[in-house]
TIDREN-634073 format. One record per residue: residue number from 1; x, y, z of N, C-alpha, C in turn; residue in one letter. Coordinates in steps of 0.001 Angstrom, whole numbers. Atoms other than C-alpha are relative to their C-alpha. Example, Ala and Ser with C-alpha at 12.3 -4.5 7.8 and 13.67 -1.06 7.14 Angstrom:
% TIDREN-634073
<rec n="1" n_X="890" n_Y="-1190" n_Z="0" ca_X="12300" ca_Y="-4500" ca_Z="7800" c_X="900" c_Y="1200" c_Z="0" res="a"/>
<rec n="2" n_X="-820" n_Y="-1190" n_Z="-60" ca_X="13670" ca_Y="-1060" ca_Z="7140" c_X="-770" c_Y="1090" c_Z="730" res="s"/>
END
This chain:
% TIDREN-634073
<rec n="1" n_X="828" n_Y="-1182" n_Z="0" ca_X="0" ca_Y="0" ca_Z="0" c_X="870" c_Y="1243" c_Z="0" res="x"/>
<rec n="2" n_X="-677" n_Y="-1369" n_Z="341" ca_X="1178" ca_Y="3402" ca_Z="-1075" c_X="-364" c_Y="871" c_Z="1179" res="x"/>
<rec n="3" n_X="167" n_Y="-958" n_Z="-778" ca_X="1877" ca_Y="6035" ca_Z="1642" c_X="-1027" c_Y="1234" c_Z="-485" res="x"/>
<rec n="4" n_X="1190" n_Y="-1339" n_Z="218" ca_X="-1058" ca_Y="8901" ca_Z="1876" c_X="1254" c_Y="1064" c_Z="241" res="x"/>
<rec n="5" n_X="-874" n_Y="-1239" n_Z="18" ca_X="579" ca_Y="12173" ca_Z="749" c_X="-469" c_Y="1043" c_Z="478" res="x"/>
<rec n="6" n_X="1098" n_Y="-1281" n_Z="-255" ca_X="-658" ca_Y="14769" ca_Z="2623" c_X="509" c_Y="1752" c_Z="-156" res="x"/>
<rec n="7" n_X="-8" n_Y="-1268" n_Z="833" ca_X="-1619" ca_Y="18526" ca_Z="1998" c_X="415" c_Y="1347" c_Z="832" res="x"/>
<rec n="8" n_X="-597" n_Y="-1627" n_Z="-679" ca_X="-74" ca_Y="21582" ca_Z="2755" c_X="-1097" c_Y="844" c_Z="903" res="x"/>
<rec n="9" n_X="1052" n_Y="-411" n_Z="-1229" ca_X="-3421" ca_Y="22345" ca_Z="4941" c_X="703" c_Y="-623" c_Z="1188" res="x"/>
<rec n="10" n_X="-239" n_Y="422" n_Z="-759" ca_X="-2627" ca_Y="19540" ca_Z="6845" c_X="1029" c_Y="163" c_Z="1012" res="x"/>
<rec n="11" n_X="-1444" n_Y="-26" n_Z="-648" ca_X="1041" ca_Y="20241" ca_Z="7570" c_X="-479" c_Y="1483" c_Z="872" res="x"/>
<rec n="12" n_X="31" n_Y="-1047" n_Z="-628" ca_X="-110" ca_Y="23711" ca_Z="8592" c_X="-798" c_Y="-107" c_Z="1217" res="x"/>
<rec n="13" n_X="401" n_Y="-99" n_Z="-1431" ca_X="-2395" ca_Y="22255" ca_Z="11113" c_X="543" c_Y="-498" c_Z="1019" res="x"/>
<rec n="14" n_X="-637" n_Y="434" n_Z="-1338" ca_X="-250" ca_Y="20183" ca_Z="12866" c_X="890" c_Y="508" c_Z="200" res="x"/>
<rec n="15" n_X="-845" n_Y="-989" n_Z="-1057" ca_X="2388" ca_Y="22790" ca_Z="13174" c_X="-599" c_Y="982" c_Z="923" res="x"/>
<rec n="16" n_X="507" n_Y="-692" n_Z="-1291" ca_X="-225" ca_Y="24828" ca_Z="15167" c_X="-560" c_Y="-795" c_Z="1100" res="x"/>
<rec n="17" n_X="314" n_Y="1057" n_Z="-1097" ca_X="-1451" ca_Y="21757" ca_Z="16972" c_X="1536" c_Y="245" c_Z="868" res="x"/>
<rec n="18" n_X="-1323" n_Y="122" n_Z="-873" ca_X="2299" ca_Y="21644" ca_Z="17893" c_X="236" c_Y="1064" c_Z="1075" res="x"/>
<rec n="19" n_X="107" n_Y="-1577" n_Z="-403" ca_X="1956" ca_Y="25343" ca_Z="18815" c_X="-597" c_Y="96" c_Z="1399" res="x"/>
<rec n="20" n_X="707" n_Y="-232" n_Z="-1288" ca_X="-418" ca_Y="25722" ca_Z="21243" c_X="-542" c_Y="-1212" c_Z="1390" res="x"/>
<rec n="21" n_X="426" n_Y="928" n_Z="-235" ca_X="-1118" ca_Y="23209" ca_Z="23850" c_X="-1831" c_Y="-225" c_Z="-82" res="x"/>
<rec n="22" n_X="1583" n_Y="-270" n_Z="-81" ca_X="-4844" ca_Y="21930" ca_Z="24230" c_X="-253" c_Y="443" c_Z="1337" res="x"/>
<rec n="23" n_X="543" n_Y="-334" n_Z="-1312" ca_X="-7192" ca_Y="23544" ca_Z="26802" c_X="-528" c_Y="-782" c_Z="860" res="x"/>
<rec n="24" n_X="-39" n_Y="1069" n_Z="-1452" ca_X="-7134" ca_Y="22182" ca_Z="30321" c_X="-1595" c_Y="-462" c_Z="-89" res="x"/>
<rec n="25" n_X="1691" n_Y="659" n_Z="163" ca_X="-10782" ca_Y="20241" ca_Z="30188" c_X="-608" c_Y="975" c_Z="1690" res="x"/>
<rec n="26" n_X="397" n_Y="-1134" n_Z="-1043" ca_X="-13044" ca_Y="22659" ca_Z="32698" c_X="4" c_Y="-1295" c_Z="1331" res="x"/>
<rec n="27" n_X="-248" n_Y="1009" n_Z="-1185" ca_X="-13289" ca_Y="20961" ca_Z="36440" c_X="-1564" c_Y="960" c_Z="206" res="x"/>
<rec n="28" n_X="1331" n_Y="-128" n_Z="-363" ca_X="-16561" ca_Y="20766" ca_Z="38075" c_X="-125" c_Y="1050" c_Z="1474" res="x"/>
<rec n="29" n_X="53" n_Y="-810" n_Z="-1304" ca_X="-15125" ca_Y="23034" ca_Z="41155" c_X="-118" c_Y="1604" c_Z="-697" res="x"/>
<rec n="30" n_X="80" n_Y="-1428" n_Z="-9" ca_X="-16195" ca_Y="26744" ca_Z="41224" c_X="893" c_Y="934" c_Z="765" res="x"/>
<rec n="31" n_X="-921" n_Y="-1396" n_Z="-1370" ca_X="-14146" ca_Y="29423" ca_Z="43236" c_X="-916" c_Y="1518" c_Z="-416" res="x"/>
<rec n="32" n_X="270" n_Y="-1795" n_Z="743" ca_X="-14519" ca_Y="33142" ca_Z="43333" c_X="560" c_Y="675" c_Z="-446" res="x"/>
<rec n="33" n_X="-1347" n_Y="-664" n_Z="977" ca_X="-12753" ca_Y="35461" ca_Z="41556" c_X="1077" c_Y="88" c_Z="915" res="x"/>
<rec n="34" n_X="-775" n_Y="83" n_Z="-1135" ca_X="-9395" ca_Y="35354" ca_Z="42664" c_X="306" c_Y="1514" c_Z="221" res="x"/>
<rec n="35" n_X="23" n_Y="-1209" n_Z="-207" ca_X="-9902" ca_Y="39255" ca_Z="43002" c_X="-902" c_Y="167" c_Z="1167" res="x"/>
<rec n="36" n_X="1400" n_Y="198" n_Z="-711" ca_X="-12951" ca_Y="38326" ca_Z="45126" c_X="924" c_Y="-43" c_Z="1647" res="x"/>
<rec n="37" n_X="-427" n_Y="938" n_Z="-1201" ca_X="-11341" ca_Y="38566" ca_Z="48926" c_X="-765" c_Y="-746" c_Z="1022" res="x"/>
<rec n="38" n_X="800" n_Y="1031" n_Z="-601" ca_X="-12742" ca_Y="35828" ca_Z="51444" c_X="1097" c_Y="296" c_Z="1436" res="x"/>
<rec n="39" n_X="-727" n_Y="-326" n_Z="-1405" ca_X="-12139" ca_Y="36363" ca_Z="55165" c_X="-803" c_Y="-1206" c_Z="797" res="x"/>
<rec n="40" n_X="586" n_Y="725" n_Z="-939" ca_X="-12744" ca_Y="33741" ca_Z="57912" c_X="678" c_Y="-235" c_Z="1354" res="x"/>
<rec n="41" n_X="-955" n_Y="-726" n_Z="-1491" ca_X="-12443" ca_Y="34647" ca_Z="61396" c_X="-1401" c_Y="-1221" c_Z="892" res="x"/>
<rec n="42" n_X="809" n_Y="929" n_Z="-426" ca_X="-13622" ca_Y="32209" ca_Z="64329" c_X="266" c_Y="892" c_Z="1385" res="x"/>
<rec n="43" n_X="-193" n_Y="-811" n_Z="-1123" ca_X="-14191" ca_Y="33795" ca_Z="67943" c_X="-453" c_Y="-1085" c_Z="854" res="x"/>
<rec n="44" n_X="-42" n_Y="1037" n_Z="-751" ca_X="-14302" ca_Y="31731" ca_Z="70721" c_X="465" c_Y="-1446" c_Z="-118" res="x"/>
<rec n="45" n_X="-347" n_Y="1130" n_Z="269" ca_X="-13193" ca_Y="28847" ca_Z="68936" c_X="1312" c_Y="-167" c_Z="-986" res="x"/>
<rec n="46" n_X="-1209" n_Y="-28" n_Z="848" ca_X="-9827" ca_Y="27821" ca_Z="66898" c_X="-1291" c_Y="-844" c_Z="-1407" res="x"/>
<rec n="47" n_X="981" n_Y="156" n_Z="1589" ca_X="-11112" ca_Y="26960" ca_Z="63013" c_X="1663" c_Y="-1159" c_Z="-586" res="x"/>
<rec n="48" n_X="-866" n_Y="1135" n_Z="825" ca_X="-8761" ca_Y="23700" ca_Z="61646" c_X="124" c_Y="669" c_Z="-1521" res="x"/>
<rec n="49" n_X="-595" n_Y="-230" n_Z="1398" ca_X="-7109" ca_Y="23540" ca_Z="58186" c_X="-1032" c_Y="-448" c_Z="-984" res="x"/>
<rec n="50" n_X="926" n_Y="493" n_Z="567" ca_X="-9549" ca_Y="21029" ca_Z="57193" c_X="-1358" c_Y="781" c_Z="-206" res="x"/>
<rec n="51" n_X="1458" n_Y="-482" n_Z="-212" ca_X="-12761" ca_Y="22800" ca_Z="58293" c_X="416" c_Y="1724" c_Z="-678" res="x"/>
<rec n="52" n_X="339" n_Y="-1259" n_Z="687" ca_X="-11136" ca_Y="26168" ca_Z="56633" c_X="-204" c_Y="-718" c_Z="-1355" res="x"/>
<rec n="53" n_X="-234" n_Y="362" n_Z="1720" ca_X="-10530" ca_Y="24227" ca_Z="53193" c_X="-1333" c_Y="-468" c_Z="-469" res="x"/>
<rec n="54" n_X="1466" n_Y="645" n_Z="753" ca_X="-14160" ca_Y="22762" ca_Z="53287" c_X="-740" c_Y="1233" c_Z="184" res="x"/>
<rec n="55" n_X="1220" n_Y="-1478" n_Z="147" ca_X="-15664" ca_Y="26569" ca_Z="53915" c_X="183" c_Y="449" c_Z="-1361" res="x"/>
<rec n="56" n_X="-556" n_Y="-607" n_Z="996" ca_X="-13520" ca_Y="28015" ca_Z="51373" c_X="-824" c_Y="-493" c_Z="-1150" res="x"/>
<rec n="57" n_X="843" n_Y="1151" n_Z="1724" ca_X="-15062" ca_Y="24895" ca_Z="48553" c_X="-1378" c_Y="671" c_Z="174" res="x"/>
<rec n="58" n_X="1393" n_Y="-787" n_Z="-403" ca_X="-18334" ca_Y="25947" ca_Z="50275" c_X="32" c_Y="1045" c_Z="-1075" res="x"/>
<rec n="59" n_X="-105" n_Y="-1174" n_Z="420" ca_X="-17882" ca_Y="29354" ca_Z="49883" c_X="-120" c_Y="69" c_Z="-1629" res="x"/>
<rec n="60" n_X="-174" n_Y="-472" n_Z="1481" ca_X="-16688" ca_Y="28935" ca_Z="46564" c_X="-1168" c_Y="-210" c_Z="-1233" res="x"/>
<rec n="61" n_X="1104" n_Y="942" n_Z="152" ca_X="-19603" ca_Y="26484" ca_Z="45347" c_X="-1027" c_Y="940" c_Z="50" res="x"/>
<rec n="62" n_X="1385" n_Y="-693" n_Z="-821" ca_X="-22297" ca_Y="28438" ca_Z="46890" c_X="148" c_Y="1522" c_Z="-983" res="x"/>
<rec n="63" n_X="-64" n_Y="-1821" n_Z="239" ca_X="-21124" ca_Y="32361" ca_Z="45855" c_X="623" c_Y="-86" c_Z="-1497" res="x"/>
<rec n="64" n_X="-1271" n_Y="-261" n_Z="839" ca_X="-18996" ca_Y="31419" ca_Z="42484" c_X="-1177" c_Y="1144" c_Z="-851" res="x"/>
<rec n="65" n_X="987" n_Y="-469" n_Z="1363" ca_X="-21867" ca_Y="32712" ca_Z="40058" c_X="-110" c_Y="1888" c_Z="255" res="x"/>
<rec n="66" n_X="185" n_Y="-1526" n_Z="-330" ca_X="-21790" ca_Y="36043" ca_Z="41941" c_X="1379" c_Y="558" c_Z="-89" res="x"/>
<rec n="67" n_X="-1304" n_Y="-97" n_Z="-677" ca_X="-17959" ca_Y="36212" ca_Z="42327" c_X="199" c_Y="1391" c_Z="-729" res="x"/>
<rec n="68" n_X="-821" n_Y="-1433" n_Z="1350" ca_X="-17506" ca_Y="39070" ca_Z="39293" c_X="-774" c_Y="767" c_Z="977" res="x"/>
<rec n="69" n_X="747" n_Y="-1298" n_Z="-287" ca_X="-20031" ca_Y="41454" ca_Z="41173" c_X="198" c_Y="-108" c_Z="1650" res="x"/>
<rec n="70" n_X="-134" n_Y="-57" n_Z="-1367" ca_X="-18705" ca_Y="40797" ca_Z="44634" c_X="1337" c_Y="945" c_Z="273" res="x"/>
<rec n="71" n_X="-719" n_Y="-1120" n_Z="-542" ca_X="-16703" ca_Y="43437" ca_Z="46710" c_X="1070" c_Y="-1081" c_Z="867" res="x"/>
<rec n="72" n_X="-721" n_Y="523" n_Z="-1215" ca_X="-15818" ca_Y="41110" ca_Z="50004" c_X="-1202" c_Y="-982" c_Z="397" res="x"/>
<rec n="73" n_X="491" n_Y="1266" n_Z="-721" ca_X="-16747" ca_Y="37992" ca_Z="51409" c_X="392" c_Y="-662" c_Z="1482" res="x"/>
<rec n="74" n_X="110" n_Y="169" n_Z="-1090" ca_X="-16915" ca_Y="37746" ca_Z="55125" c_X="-224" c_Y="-1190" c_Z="622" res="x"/>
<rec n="75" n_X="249" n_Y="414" n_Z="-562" ca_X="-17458" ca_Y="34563" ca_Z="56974" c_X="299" c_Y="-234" c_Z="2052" res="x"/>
<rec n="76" n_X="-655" n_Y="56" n_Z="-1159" ca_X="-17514" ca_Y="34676" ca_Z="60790" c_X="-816" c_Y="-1325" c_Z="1044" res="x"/>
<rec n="77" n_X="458" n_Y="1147" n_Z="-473" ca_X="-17881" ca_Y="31572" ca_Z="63102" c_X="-68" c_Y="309" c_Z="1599" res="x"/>
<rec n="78" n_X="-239" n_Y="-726" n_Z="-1862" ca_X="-18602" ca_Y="32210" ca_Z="66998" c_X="-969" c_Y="-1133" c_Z="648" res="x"/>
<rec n="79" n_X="648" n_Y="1152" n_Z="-1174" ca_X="-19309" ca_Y="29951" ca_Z="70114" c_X="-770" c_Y="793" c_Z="736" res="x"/>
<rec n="80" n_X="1401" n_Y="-538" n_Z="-965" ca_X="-22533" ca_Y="30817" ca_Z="72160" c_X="-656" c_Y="-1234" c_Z="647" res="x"/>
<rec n="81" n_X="773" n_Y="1446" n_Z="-952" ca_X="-24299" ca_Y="29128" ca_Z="75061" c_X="-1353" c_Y="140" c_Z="-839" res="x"/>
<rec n="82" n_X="1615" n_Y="886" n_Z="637" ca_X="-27379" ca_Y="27232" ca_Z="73341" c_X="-1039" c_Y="743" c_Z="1470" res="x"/>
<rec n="83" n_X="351" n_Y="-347" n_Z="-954" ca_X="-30038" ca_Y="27552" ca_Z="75554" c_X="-221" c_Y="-1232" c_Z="1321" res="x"/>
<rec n="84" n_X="-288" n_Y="420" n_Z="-849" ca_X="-29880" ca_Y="25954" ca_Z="79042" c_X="1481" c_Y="-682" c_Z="-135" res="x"/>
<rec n="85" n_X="-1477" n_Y="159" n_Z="107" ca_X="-25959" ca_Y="25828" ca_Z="78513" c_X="847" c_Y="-332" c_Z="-756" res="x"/>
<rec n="86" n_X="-412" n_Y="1076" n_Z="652" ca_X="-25863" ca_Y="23557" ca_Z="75919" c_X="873" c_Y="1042" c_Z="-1344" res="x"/>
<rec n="87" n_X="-427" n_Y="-934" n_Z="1100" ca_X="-22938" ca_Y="25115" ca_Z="73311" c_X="-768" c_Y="-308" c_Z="-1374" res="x"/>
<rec n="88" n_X="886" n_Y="-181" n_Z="1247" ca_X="-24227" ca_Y="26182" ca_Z="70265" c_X="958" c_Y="1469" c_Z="-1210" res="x"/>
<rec n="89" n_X="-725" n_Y="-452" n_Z="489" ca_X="-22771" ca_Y="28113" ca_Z="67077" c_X="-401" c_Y="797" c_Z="-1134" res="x"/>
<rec n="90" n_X="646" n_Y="-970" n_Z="615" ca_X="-23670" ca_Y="31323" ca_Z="65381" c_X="1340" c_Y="378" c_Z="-1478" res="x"/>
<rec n="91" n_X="-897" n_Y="-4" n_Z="1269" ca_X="-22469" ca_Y="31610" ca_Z="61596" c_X="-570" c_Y="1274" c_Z="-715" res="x"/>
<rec n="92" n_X="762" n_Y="-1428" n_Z="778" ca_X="-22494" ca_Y="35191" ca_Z="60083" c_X="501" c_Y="6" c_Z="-1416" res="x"/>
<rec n="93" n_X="-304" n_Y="-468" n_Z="1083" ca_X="-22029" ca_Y="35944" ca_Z="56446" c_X="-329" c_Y="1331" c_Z="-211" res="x"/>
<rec n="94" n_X="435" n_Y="-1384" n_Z="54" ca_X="-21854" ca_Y="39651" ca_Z="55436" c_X="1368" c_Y="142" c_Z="-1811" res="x"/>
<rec n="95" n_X="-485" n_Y="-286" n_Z="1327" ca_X="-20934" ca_Y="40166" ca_Z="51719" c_X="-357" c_Y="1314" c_Z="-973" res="x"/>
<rec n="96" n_X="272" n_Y="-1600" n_Z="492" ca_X="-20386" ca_Y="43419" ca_Z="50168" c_X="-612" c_Y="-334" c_Z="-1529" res="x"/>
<rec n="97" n_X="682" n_Y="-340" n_Z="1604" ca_X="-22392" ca_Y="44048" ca_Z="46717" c_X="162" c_Y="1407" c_Z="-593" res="x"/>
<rec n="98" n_X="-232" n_Y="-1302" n_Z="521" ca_X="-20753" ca_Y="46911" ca_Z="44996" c_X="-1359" c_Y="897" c_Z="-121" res="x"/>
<rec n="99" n_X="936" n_Y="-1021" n_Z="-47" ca_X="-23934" ca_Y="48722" ca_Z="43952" c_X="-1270" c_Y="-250" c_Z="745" res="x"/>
<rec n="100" n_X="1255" n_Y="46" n_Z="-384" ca_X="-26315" ca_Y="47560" ca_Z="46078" c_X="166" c_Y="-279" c_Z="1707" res="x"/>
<rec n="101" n_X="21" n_Y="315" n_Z="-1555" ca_X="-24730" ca_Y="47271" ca_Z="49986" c_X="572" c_Y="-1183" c_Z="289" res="x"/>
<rec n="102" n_X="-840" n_Y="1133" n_Z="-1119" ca_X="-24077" ca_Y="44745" ca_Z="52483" c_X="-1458" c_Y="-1100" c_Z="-119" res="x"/>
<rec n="103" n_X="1382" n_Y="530" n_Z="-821" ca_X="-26323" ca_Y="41457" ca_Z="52730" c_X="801" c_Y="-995" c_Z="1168" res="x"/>
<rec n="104" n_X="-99" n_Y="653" n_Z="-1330" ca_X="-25793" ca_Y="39772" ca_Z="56195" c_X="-1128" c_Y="-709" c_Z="-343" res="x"/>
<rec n="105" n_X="712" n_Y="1841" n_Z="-547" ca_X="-26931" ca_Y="36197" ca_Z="57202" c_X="228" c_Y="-380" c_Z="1254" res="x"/>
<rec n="106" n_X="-440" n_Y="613" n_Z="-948" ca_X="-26905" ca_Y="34360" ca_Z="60089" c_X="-933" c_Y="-1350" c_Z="308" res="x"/>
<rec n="107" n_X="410" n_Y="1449" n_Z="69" ca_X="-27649" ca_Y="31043" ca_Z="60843" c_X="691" c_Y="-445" c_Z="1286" res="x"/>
<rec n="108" n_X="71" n_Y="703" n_Z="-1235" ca_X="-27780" ca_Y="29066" ca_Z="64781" c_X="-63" c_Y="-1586" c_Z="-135" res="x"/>
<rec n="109" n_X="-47" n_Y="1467" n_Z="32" ca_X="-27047" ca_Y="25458" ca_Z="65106" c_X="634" c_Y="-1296" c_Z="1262" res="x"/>
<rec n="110" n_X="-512" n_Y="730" n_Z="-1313" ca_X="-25543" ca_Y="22839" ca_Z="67637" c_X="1428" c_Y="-295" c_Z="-260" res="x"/>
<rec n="111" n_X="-960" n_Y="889" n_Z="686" ca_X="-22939" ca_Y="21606" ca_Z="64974" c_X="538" c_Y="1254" c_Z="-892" res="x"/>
<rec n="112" n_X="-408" n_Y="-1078" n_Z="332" ca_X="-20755" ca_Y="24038" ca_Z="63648" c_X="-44" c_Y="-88" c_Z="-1603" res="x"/>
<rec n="113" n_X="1008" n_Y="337" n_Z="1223" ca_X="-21089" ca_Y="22442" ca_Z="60174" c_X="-1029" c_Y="341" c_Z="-265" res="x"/>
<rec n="114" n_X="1623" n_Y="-423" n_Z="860" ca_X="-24764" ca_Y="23185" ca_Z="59738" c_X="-137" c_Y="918" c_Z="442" res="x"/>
<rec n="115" n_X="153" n_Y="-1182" n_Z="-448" ca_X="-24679" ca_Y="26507" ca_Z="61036" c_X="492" c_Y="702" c_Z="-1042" res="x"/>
<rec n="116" n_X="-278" n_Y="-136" n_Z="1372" ca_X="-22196" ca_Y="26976" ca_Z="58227" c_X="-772" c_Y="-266" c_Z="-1235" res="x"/>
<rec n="117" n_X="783" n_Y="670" n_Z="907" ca_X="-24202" ca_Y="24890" ca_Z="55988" c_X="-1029" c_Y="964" c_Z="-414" res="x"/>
<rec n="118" n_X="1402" n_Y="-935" n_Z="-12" ca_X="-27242" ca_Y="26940" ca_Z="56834" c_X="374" c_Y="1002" c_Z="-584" res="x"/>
<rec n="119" n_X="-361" n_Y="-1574" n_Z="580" ca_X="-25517" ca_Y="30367" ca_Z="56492" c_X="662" c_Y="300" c_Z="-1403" res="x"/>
<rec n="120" n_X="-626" n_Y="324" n_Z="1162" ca_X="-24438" ca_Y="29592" ca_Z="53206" c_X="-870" c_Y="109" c_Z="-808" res="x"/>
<rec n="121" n_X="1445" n_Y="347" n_Z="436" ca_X="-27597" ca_Y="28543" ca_Z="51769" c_X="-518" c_Y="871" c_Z="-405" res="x"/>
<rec n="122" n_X="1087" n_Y="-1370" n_Z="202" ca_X="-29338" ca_Y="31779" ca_Z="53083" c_X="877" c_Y="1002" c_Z="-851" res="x"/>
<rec n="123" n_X="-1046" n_Y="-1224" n_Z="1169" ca_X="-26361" ca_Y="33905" ca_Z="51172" c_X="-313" c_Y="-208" c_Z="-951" res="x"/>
<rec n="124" n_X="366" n_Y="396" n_Z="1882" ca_X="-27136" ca_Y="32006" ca_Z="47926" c_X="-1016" c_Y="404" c_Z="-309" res="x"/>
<rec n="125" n_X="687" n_Y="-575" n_Z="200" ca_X="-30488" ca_Y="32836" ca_Z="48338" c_X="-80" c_Y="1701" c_Z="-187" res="x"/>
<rec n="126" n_X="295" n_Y="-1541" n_Z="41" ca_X="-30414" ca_Y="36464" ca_Z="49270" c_X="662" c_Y="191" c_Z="-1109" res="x"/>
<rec n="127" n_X="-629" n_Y="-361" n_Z="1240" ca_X="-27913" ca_Y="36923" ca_Z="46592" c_X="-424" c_Y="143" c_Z="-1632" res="x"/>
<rec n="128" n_X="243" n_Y="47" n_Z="995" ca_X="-29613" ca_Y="35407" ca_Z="44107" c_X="-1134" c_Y="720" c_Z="-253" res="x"/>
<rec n="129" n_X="1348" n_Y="-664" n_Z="-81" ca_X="-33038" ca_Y="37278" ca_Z="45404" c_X="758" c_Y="1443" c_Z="-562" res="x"/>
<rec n="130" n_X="-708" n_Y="-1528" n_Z="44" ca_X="-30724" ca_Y="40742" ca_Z="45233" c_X="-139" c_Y="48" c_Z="-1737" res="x"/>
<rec n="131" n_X="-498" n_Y="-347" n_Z="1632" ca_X="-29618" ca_Y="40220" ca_Z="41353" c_X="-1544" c_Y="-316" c_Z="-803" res="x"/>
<rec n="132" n_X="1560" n_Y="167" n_Z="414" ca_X="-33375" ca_Y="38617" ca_Z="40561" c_X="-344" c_Y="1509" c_Z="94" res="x"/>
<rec n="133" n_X="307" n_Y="-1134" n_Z="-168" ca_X="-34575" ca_Y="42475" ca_Z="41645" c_X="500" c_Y="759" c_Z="-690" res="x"/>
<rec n="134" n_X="-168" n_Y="-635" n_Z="1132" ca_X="-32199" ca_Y="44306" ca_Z="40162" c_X="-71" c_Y="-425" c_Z="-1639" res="x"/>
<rec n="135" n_X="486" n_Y="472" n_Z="1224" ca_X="-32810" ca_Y="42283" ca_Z="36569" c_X="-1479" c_Y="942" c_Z="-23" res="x"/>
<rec n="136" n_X="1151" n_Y="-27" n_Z="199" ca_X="-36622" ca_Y="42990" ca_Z="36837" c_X="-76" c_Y="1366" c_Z="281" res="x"/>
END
């Protein structure tokens, strides 16, 4: 069988194939802009490496879709007596929105996880209620 001769298109595409590499295939994780800053402050309690790296994914997960129109991203974590003693853990979010203010969250729980969990949630909502309004 006779070698295929190929065409001076061809040669020109695989010297730009050679050229450029291909683009990284997208990943299913979100962040925020990395202009976007993210603060997480814990009061009464120390905050692990682990439990910052799973806010941060949070965070990132939860807020990415807003990240271009965000100012600052606040999370604060604080120990409080439950009631009749029992500890309990108050999770604030307060995220600046260039033209439209501050929205604050907060969210009460037993488990410092779902307090997070919670206050997360209600940010996605308000956020997404905020940009719903201004659209309409």
């Amino acid at each position: 069988m006779a070698a295929r001769k190929s065409s001076p298109r061809a040669a020109g595409r695989a010297a730009h194939a050679a050229k450029e590499p291909a683009p990284a295939s997208p990943t299913h994780q979100r962040a925020l802009s990395p202009t976007t800053p993210f603060v997480l402050r814990g009061l009464g309690m120390r905050i692990d490496a682990t439990f910052r790296e799973y806010v941060s994914k949070r965070v990132g997960f939860k807020l990415a879709r807003f990240g271009v129109t965000l100012d600052r991203v606040a999370v604060r974590l604080e120990r409080v007596s439950g009631p009749q003693g029992a500890p309990s853990y108050v999770c604030r979010f307060a995220v600046d929105v260039p033209s439209a203010g501050k929205v604050l969250v907060e969210a009460e729980d037993p488990s410092v996880r779902a307090s997070f969990d919670a206050a997360a949630d209600a940010a996605e909502r308000a956020l997404r209620r905020l940009v719903d309004r201004r659209r309409s």
